[in-house]
N, CA, C and O atoms as CSV, one atom per row, in Angstrom:
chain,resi,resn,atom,element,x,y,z
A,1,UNK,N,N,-5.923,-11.469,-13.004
A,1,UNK,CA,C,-5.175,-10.483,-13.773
A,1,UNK,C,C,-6.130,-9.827,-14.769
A,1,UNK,O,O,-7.096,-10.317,-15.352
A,2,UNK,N,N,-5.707,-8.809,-14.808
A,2,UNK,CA,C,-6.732,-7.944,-15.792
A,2,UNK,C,C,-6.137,-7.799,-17.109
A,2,UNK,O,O,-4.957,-8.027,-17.377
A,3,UNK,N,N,-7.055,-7.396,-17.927
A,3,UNK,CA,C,-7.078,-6.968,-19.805
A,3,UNK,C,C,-5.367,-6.176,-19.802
A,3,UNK,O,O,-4.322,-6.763,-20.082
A,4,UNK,N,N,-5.474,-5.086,-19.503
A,4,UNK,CA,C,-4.214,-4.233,-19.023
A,4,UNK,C,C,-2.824,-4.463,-19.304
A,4,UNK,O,O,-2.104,-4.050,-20.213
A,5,UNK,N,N,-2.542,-5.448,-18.012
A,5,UNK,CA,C,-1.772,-6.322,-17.189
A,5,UNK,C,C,-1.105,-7.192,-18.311
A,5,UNK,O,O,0.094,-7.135,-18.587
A,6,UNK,N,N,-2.307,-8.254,-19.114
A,6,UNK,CA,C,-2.037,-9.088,-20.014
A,6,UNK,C,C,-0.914,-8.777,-20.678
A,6,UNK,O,O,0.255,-9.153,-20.765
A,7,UNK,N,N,-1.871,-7.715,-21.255
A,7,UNK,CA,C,-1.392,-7.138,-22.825
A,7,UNK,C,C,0.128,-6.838,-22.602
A,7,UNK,O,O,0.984,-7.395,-23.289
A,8,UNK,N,N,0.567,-5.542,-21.186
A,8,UNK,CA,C,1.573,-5.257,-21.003
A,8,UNK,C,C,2.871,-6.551,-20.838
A,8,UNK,O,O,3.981,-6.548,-21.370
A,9,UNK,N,N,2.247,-7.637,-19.882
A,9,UNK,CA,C,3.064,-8.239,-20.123
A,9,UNK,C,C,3.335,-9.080,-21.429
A,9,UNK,O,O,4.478,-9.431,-21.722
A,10,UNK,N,N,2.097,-9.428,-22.298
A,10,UNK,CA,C,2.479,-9.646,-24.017
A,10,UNK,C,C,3.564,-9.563,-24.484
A,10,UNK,O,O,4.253,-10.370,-25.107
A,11,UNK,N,N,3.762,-8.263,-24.082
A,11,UNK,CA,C,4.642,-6.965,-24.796
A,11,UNK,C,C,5.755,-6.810,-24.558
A,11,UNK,O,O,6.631,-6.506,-25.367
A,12,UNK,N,N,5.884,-7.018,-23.302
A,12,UNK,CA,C,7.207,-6.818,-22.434
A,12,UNK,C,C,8.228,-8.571,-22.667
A,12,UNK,O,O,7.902,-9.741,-22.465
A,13,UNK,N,N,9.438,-7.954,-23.141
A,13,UNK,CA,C,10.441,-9.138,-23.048
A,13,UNK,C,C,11.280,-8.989,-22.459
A,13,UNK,O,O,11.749,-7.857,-22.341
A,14,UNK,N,N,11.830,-10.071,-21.835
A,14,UNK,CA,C,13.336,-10.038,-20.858
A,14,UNK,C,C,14.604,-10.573,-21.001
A,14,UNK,O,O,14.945,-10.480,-22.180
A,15,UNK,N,N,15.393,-11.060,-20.356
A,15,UNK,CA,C,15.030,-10.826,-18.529
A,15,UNK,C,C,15.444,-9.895,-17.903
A,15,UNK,O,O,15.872,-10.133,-16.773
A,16,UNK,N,N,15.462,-8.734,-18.328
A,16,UNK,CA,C,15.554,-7.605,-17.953
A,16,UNK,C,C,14.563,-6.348,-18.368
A,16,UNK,O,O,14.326,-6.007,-19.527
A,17,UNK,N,N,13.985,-5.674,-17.055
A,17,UNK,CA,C,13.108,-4.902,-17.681
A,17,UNK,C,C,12.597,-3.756,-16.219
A,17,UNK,O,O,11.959,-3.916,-15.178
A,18,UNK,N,N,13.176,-2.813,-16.771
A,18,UNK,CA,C,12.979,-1.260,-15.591
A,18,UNK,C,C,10.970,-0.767,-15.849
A,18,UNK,O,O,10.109,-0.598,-16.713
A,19,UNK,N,N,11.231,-0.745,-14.269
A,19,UNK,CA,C,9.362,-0.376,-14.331
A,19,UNK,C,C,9.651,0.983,-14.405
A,19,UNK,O,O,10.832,1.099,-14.078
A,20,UNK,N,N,9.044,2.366,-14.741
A,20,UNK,CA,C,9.386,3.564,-14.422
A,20,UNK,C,C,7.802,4.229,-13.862
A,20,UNK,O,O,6.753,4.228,-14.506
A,21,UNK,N,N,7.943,4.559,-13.014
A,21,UNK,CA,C,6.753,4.443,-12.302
A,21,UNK,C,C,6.246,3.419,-11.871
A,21,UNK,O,O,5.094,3.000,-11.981
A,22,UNK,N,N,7.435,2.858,-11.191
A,22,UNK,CA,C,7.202,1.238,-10.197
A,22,UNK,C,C,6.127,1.581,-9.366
A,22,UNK,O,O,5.530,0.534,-9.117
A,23,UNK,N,N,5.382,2.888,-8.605
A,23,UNK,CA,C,4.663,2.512,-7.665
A,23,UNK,C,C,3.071,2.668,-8.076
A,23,UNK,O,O,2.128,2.105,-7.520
A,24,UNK,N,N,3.014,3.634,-9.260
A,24,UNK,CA,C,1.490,3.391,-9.953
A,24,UNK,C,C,0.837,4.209,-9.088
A,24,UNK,O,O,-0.156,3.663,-8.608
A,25,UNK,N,N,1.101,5.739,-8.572
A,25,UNK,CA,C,0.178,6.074,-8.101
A,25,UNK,C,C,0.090,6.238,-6.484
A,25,UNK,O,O,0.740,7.216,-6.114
A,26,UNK,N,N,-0.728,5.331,-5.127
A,26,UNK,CA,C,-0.662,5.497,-4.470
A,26,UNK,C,C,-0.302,3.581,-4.307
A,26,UNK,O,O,-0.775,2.635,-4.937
A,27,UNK,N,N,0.706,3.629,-3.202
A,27,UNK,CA,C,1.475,2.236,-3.109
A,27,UNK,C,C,0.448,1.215,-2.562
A,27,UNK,O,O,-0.070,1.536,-1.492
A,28,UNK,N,N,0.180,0.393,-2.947
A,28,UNK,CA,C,-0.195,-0.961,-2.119
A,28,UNK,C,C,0.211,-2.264,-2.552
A,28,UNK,O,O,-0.357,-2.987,-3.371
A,29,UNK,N,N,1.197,-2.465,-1.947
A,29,UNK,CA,C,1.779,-4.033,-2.796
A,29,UNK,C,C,0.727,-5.602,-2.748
A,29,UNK,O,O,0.961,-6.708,-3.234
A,30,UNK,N,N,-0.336,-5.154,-2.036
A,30,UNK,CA,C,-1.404,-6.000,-1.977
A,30,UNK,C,C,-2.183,-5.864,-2.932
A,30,UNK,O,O,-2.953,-6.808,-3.109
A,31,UNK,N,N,-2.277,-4.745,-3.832
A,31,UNK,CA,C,-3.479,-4.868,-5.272
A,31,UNK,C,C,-2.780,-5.754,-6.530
A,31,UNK,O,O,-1.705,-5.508,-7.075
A,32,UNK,N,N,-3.671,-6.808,-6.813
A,32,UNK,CA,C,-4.210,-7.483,-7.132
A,32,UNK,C,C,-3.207,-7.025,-8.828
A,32,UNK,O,O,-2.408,-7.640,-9.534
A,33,UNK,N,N,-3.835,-5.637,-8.864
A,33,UNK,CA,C,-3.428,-4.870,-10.536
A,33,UNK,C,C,-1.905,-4.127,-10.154
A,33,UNK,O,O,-1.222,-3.532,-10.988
A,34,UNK,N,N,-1.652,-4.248,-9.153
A,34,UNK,CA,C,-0.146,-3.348,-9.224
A,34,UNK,C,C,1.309,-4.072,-10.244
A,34,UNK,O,O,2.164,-4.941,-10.072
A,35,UNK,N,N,0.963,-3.208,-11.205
A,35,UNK,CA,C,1.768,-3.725,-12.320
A,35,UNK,C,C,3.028,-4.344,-11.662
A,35,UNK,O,O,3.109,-5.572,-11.692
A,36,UNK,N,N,3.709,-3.858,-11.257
A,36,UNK,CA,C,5.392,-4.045,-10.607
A,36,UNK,C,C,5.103,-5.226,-9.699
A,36,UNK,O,O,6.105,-5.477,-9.030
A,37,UNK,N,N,3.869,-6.218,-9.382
A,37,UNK,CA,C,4.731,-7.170,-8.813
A,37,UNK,C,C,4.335,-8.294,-9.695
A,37,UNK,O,O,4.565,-9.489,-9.510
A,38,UNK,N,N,3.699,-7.731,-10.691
A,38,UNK,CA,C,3.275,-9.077,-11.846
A,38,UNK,C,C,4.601,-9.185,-12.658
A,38,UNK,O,O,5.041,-10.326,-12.797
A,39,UNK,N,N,5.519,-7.830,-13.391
A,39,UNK,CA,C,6.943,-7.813,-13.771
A,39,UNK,C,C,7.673,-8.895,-13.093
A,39,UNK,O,O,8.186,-9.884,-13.616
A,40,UNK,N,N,7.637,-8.470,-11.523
A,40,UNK,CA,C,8.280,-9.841,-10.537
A,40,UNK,C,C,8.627,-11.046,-10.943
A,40,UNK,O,O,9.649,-11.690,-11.177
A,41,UNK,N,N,6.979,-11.218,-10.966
A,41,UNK,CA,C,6.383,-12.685,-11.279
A,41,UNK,C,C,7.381,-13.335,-12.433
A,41,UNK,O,O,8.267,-14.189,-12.425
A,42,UNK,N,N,6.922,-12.693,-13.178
A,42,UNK,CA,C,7.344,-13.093,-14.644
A,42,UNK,C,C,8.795,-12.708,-15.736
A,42,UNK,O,O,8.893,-12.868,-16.953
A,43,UNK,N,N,9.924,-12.088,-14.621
A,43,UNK,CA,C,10.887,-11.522,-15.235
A,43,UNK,C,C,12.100,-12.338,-14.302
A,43,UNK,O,O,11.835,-12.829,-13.204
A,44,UNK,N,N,13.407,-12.391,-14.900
A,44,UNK,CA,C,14.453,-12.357,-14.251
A,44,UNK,C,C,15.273,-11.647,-13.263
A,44,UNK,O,O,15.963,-12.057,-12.330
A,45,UNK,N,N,14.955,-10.194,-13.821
A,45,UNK,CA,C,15.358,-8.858,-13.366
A,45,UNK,C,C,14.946,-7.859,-13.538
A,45,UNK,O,O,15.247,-7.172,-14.515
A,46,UNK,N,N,13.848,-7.384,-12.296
A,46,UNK,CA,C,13.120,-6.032,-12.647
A,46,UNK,C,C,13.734,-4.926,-11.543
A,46,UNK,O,O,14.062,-5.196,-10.388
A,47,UNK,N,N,13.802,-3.692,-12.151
A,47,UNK,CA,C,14.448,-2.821,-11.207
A,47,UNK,C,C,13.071,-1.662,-11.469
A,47,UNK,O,O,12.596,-1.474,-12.589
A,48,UNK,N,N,12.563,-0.955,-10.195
A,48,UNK,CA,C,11.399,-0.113,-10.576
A,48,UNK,C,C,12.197,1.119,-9.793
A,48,UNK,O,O,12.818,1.066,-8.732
A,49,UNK,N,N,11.987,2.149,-10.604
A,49,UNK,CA,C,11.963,3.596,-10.364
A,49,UNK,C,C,10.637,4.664,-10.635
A,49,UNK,O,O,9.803,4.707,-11.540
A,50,UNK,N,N,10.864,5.546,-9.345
A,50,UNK,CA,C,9.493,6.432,-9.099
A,50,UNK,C,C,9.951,7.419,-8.785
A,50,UNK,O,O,11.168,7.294,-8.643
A,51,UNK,N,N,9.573,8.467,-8.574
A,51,UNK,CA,C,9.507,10.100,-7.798
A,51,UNK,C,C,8.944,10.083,-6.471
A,51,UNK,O,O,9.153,10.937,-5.609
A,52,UNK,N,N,8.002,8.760,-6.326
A,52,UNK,CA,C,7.649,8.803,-4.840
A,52,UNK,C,C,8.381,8.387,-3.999
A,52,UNK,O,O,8.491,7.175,-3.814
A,53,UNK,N,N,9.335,9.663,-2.995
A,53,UNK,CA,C,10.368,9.018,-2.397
A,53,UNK,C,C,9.791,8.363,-0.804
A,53,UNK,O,O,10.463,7.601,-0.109
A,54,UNK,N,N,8.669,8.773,-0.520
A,54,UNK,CA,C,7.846,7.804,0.724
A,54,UNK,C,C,7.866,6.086,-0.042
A,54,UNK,O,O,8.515,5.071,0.210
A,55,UNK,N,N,7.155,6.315,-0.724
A,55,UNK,CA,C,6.761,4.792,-1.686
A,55,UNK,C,C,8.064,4.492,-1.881
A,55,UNK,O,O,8.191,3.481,-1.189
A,56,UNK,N,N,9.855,4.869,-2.720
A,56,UNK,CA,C,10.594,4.086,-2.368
A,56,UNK,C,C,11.053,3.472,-1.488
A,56,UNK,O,O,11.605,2.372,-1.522
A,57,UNK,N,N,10.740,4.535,-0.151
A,57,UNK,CA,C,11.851,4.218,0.526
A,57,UNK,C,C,11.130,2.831,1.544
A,57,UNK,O,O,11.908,2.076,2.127
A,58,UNK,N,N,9.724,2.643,1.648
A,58,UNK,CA,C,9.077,1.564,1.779
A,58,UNK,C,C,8.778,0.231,1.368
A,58,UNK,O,O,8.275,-0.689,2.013
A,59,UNK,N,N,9.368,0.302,-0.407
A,59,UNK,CA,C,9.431,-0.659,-1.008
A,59,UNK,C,C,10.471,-1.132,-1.271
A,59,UNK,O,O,10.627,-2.091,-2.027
A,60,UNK,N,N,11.636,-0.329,-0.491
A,60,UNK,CA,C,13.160,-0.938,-0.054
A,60,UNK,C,C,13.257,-1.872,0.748
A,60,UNK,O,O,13.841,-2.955,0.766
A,61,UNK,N,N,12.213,-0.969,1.818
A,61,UNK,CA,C,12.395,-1.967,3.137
A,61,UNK,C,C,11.986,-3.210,2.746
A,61,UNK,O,O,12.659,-4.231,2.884
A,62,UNK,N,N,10.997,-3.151,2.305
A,62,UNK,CA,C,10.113,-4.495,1.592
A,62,UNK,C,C,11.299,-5.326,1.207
A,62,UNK,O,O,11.295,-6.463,1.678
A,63,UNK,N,N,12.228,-5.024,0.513
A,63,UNK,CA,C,13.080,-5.595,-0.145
A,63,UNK,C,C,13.267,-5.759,-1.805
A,63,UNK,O,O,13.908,-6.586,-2.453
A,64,UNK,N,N,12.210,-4.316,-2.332
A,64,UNK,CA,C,12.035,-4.704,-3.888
A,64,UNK,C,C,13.156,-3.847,-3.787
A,64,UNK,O,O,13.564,-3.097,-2.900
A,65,UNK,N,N,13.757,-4.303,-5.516
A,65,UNK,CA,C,14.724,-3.806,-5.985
A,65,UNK,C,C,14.471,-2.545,-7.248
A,65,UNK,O,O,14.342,-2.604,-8.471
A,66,UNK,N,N,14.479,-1.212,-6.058
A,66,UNK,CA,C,13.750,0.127,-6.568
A,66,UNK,C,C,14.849,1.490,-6.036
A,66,UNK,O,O,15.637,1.614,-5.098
A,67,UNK,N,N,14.413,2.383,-7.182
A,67,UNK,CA,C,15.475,3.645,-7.221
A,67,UNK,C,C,14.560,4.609,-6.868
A,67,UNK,O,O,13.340,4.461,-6.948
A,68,UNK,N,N,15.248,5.797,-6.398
A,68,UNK,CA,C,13.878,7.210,-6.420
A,68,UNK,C,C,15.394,8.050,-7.541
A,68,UNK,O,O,16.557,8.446,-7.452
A,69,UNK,N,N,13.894,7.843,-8.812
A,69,UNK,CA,C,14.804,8.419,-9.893
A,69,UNK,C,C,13.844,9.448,-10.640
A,69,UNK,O,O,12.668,9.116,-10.495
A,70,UNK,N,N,14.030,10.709,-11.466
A,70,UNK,CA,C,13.409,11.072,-11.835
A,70,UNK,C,C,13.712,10.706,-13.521
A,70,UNK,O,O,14.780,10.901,-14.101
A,71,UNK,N,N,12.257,10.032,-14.207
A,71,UNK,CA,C,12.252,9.743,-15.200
A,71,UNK,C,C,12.870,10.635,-16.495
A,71,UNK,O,O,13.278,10.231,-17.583
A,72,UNK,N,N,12.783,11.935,-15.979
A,72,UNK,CA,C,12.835,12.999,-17.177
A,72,UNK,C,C,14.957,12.884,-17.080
A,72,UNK,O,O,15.469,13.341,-18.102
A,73,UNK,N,N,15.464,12.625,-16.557
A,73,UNK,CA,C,16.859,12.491,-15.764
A,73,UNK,C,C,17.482,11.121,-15.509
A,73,UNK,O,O,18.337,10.964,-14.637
A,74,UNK,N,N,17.100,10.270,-16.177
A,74,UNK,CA,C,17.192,8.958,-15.730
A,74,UNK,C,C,18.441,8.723,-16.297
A,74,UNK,O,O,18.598,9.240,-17.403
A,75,UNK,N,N,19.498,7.998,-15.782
A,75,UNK,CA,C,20.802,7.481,-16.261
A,75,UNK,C,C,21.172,5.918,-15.165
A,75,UNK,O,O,21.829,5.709,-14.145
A,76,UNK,N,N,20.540,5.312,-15.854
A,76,UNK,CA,C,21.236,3.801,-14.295
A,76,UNK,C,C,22.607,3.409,-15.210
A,76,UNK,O,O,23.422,2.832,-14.491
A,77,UNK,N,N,23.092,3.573,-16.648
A,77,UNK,CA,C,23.960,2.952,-16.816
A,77,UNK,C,C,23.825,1.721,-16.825
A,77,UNK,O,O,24.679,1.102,-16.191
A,78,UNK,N,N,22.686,0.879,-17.558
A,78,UNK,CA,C,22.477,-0.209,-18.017
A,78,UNK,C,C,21.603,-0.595,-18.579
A,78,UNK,O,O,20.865,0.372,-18.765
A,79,UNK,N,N,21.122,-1.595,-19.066
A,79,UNK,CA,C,20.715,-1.869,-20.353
A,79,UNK,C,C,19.478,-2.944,-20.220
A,79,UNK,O,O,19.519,-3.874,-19.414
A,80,UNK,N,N,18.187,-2.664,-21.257
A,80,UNK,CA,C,17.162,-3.347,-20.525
A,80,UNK,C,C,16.808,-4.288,-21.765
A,80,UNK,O,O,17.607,-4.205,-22.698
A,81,UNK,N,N,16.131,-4.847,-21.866
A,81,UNK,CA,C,15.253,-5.361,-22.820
A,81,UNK,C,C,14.286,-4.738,-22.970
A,81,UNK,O,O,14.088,-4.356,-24.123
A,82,UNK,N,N,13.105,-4.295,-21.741
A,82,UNK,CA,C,12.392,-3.796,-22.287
A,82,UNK,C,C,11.989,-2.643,-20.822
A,82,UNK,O,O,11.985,-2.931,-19.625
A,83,UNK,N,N,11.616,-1.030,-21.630
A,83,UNK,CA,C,11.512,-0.393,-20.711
A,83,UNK,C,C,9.468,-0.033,-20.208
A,83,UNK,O,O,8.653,0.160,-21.110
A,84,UNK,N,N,9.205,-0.025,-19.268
A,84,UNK,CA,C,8.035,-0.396,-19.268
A,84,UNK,C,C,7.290,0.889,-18.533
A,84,UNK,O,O,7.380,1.034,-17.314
A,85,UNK,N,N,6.525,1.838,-19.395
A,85,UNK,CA,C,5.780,3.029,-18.410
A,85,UNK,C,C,4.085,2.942,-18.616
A,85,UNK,O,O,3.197,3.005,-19.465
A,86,UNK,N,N,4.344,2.750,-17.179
A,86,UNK,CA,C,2.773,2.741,-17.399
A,86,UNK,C,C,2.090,3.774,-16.629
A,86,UNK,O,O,0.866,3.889,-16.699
C-alpha cells in the first residue's frame, strides 16, 4: 500500500462510505493502488460511483456495489460517514 492510500484511509471513517470516482481513471481491479478495493477491504459498506459507464457496467458484473452517477447531480438518498473523492 502506498503513502496516498494510507493517509486516505486514516481519514476515512465508517461503516459507510461512497467512493465518487470509484474507477480512478482507467479500470483495473488488479492495481495494487486502486483506491476502491482497499475501501472494500476495510469498510462495512462501500458504494462507488463514476461517469465511466463502460467501467460501471463491468464492475457490476464483477459484482462491486457501483452506480453510473454524475457527481455534479448526485442524489442516492442516503447517508455516509464519510464521502471519499479522489
Amino acid at each position: 500500500m502506498n503513502q496516498r492510500i494510507e493517509k486516505i484511509l486514516q481519514y476515512t471513517k465508517g461503516p459507510r462510505v461512497l467512493d465518487v470516482g470509484c474507477v480512478g481513471g482507467k479500470l483495473d481491479v488488479k492495481n495494487p493502488y486502486w483506491l476502491h478495493a482497499h475501501l472494500l477491504q476495510n469498510f462495512e459498506y462501500v458504494i462507488g460511483v463514476d461517469i465511466n459507464q463502460e467501467a460501471i457496467n463491468t464492475l457490476k458484473q464483477l459484482g462491486y456495489n457501483v452506480l453510473l452517477r454524475d457527481a455534479q447531480k448526485l442524489d442516492l438518498n442516503e447517508k455516509f460517514d464519510t464521502i471519499v473523492l479522489c
